[in-house]
C-alpha positions as semicolon CSV with decimal commas, in nm:
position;residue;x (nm);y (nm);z (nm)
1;X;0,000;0,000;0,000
2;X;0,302;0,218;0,041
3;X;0,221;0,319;-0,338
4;X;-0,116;0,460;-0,289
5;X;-0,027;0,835;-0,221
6;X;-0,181;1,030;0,059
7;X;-0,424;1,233;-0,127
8;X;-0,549;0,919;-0,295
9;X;-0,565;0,712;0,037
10;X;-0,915;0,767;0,093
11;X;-1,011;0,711;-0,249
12;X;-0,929;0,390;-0,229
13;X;-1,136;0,307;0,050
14;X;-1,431;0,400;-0,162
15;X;-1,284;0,060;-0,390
16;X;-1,061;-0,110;-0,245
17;X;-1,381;-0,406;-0,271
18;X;-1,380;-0,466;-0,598
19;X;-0,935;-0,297;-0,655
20;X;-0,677;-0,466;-0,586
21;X;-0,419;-0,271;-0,413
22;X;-0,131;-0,337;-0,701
23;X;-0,395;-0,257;-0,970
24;X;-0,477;0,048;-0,769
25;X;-0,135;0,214;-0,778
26;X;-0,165;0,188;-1,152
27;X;-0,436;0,437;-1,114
28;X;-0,233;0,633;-0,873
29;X;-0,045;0,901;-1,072
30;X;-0,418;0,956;-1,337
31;X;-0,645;1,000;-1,000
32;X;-0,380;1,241;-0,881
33;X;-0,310;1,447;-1,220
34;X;-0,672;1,424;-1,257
35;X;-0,803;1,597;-0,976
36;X;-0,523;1,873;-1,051
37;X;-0,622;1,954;-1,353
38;X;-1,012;1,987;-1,262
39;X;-0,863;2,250;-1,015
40;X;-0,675;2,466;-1,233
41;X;-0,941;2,449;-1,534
42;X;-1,232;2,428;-1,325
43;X;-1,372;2,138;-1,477
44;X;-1,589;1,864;-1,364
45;X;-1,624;1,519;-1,451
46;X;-1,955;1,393;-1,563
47;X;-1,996;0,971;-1,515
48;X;-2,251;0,733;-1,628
49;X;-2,329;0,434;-1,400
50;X;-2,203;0,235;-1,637
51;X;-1,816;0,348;-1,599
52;X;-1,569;0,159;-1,425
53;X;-1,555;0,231;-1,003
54;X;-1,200;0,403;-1,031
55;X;-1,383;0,680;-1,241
56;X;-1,751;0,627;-1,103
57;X;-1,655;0,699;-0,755
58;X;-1,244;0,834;-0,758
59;X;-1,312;1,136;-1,039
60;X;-1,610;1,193;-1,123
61;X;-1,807;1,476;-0,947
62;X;-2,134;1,407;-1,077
63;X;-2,289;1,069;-1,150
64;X;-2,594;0,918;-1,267
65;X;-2,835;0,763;-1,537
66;X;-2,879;1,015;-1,891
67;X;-3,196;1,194;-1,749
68;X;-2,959;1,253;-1,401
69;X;-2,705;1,389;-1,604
70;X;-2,842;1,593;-1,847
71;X;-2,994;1,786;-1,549
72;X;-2,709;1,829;-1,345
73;X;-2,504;1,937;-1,633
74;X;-2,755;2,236;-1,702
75;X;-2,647;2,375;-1,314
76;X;-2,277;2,325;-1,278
77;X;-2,062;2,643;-1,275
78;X;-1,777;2,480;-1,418
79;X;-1,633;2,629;-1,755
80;X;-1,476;2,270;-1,860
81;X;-1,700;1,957;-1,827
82;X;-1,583;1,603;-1,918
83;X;-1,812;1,364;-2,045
84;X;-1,731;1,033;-1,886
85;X;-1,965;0,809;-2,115
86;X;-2,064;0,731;-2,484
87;X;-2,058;1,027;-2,759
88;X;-2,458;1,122;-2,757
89;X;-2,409;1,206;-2,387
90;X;-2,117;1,419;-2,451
91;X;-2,334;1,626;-2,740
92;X;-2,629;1,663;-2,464
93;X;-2,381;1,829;-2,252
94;X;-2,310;2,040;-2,492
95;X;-2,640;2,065;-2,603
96;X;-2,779;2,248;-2,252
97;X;-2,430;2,402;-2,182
98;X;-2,336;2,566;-2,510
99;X;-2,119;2,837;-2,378
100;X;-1,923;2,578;-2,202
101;X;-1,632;2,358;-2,323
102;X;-1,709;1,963;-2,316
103;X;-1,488;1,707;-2,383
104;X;-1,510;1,361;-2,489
105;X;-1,233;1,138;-2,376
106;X;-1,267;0,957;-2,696
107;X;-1,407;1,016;-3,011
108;X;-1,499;0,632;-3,065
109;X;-1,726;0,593;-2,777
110;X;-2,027;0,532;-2,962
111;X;-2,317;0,317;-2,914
112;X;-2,511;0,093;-3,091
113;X;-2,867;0,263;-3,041
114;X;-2,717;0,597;-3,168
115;X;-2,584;0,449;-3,493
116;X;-2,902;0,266;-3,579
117;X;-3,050;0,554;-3,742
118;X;-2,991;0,860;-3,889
119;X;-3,185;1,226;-3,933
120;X;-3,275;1,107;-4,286
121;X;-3,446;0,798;-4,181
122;X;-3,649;1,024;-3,904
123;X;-3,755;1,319;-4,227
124;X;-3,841;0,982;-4,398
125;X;-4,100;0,826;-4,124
126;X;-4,221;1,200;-4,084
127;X;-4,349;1,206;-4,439
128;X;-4,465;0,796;-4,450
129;X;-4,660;0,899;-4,120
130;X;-4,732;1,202;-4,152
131;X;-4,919;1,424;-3,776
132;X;-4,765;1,168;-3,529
133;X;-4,512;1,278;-3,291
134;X;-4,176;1,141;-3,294
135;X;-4,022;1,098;-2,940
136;X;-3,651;0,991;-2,946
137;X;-3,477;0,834;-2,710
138;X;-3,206;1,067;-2,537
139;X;-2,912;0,731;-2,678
140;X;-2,931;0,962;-3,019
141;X;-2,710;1,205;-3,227
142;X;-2,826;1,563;-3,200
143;X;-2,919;1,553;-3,547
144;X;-3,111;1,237;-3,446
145;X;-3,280;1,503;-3,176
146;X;-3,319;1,805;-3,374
147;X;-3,563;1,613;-3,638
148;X;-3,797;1,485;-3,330
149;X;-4,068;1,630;-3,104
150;X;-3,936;1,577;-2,742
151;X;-3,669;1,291;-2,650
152;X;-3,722;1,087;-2,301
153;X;-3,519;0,880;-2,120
154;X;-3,539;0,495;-1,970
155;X;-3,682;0,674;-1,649
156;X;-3,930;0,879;-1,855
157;X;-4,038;0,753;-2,149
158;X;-4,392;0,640;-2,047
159;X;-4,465;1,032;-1,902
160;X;-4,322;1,180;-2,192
161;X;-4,534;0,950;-2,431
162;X;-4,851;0,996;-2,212
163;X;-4,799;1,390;-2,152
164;X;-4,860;1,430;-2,512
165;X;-5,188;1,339;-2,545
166;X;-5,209;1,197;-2,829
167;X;-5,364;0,838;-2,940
168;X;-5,052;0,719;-3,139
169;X;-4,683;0,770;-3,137
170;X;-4,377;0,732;-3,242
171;X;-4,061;0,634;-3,085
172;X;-3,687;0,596;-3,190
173;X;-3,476;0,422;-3,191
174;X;-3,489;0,126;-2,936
175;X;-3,761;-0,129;-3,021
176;X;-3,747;-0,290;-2,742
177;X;-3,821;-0,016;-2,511
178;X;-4,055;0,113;-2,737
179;X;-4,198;-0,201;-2,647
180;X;-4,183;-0,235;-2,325
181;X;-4,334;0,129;-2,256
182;X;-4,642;0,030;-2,479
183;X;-4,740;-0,288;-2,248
184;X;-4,739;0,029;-1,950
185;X;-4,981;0,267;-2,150
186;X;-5,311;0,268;-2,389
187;X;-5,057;0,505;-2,644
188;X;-4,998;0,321;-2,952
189;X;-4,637;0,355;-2,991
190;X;-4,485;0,233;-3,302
191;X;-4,119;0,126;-3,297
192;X;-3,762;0,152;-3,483
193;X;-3,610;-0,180;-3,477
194;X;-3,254;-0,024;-3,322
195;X;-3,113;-0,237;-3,035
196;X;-2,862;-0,165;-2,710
197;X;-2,517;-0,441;-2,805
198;X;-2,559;-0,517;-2,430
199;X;-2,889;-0,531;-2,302
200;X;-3,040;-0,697;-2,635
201;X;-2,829;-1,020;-2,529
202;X;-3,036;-1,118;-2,216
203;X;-3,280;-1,410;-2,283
204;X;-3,565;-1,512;-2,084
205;X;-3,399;-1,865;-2,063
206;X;-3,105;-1,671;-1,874
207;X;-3,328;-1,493;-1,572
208;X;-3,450;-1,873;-1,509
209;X;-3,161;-2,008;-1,480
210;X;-3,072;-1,767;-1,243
211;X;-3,314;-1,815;-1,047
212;X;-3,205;-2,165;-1,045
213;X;-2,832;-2,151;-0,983
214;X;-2,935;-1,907;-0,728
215;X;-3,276;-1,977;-0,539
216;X;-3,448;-1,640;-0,426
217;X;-3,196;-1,371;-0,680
218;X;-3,458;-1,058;-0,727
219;X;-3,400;-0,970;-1,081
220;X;-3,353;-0,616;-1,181
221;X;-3,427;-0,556;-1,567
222;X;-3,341;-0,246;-1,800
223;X;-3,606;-0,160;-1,992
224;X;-3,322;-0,199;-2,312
225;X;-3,374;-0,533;-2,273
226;X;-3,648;-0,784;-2,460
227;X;-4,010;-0,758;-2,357
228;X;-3,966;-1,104;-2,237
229;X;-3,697;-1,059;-2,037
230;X;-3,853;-0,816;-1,833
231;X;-4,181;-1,050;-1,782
232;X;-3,991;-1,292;-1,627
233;X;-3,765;-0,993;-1,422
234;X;-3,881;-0,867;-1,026
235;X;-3,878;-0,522;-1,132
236;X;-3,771;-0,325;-1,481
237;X;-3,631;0,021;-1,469
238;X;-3,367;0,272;-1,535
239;X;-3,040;0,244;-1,406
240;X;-3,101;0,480;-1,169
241;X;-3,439;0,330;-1,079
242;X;-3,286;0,012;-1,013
243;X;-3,001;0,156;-0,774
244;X;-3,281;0,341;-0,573
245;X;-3,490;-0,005;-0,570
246;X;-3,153;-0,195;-0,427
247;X;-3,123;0,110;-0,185
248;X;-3,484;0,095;-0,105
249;X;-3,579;-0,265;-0,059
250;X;-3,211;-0,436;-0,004
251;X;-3,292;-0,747;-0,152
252;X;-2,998;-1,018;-0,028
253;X;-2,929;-1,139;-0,309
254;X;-2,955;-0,984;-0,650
255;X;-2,874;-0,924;-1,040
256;X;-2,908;-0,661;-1,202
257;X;-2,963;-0,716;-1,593
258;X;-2,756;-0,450;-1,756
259;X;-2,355;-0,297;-1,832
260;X;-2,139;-0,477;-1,580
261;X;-2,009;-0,214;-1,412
262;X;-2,335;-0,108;-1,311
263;X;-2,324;-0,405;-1,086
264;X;-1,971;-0,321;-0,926
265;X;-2,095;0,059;-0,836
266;X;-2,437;-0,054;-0,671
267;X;-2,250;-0,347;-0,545
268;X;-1,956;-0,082;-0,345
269;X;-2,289;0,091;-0,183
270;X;-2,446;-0,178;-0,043
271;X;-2,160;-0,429;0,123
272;X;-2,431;-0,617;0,289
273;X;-2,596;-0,742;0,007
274;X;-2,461;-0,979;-0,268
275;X;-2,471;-0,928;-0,654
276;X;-2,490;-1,201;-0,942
277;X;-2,320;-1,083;-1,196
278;X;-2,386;-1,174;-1,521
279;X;-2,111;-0,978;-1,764
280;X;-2,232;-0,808;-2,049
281;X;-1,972;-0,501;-2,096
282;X;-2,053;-0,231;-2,344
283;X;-1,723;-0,167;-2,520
284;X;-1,827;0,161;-2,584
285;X;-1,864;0,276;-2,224
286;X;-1,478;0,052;-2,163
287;X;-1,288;0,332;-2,398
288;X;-1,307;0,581;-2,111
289;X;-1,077;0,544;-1,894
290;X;-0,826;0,749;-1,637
291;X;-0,544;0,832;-1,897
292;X;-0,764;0,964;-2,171
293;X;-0,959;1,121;-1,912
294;X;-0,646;1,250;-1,787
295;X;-0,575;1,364;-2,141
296;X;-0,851;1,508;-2,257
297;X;-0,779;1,814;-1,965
298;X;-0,415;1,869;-2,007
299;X;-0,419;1,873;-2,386
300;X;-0,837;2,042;-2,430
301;X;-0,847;1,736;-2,670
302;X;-1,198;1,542;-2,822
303;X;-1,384;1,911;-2,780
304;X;-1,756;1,859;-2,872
305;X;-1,892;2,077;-3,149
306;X;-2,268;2,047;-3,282
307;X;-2,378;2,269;-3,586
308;X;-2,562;2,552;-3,463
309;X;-2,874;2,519;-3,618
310;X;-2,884;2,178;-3,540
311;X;-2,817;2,214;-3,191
312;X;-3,112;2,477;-3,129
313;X;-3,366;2,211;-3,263
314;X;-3,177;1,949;-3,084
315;X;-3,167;2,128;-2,777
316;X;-3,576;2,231;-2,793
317;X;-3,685;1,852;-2,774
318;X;-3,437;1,805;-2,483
319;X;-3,581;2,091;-2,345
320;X;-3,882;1,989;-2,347
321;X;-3,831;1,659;-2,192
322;X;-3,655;1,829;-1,891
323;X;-3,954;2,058;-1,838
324;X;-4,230;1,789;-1,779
């Protein structure tokens, strides 16, 4: 331990479950430089709960699911702010904070549900069904956004459909919660057929068998994952709403169906309880890490940059999600 340095000490409290002590002095002299540099630039770190614990709970200053940080990112003072998840996050960011600087660790950090359509395939469902709104999921480019209505989130896609009031809509890009929201609500919602790499790999036939291999598991679902899947899950929600339902009802034993690393950050809160983990990683999320985080302050590199006119529309139907 004579490696971890004094500053970083308690830090590694915070991990030091799921960190080994020689893999934590790797992350030593990145923590340290790190939490420099957000000094002298002012800058804060923004972290989805799917990044790995040394970021999640060494760096990053604010944390949460895309809804949690898209409004926390509208408040901080900060003039620099690091986007410590997949592109589309970083351009939301940006998006509500357009006088700031954001950065992007790396430029590669895409995602799957993002690339699975385009603005041109949203102007082309516009005029193939034509006076039905068109609410995209916040996992989308900015053009993506600036050619919809309003854009919701995991947590809030069934009040975002229902607030509009409206027999019929439309929403992009991820079928499967399209379809899971539409089982919740009398709104016919029709669907893209774009899919989350991670969460689209869960089977029914897998939340049995855990139940099996380990009698009385609660099962925690995203709603990213197949409509059947989350019949045969305890409870389906947002990654946030699935870290307040561990908080709130401590099961003993439980899984949570989503990015691994998910599991690991609930998992450091709650000590007392004990997490199946069944390991799908989104390799997307896995490019961030300390050194590019790291370099991304000292050298102002990856800055985000979104057409203007494209980010006013863009930023209107994320606006309008964040006022309901």
């Amino acid at each position: 331990m004579s490696t971890i340095l004094p500053s970083a000490a308690s830090l590694y409290d915070r991990v030091r479950r799921v960190i080994p002590p020689i893999e934590w002095s790797t992350f030593v002299d990145d923590i340290e430089a790190i939490l420099a540099l957000k000094r002298e630039r002012n800058a804060v770190i923004l972290a989805h709960n799917y990044q790995i614990p040394e970021i999640f709970h060494c760096v990053a200053d604010i944390v949460g699911d895309s809804l949690a940080l898209a409004r926390k990112a509208i408040s901080t003072e900060a003039d620099v702010i690091v986007l410590a998840g997949v592109h589309f996050m970083a351009e939301t960011a940006k998006l509500l904070n357009p006088e700031k600087t954001v950065l992007i660790p790396d430029l590669n950090a895409g995602c799957s549900l993002a690339e699975s359509i385009t603005a041109e395939d949203v102007r082309l469902m516009r005029q193939r069904i034509p006076n039905v709104p068109i609410v995209t999921y916040v996992n989308t480019s900015a053009a993506v956004k600036a050619e919809s209505d309003i854009c919701c989130t995991s947590g809030n896609a069934r009040a975002v459909v229902e607030s509009l009031s409206v027999p019929r809509v439309i929403m992009l890009p991820d079928e499967y919660l399209a379809k899971n929201i539409a089982a919740e609500t009398d709104v016919e919602i029709l669907a893209w057929k774009g899919h989350c790499e991670v969460h689209e790999r869960f089977t029914a036939c897998d939340v049995r068998e855990l139940r099996q291999a380990h009698p009385g598991v609660v099962v925690l679902a995203h709603p990213e994952c197949p409509p059947e899947v989350v019949a045969e899950a305890d409870f389906s929600g947002s990654t946030a709403a699935m870290s307040d339902y561990v908080g709130l009802q401590k099961p003993p034993r439980v899984v949570l169906l989503t990015e691994c690393s998910m599991s690991d950050n609930v998992a450091l809160q709650h000590p007392e309880l004990e997490f199946i983990r069944p390991c799908n990683l989104c390799p997307h999320m896995k490019r961030i890490t300390l050194a590019n985080i790291r370099a991304a302050l000292e050298q102002n590199r990856h800055i985000v940059t979104i057409e203007p006119e494209i980010a006013q529309r863009a930023r209107l139907a994320v606006e309008r999600m964040l006022a309901l």
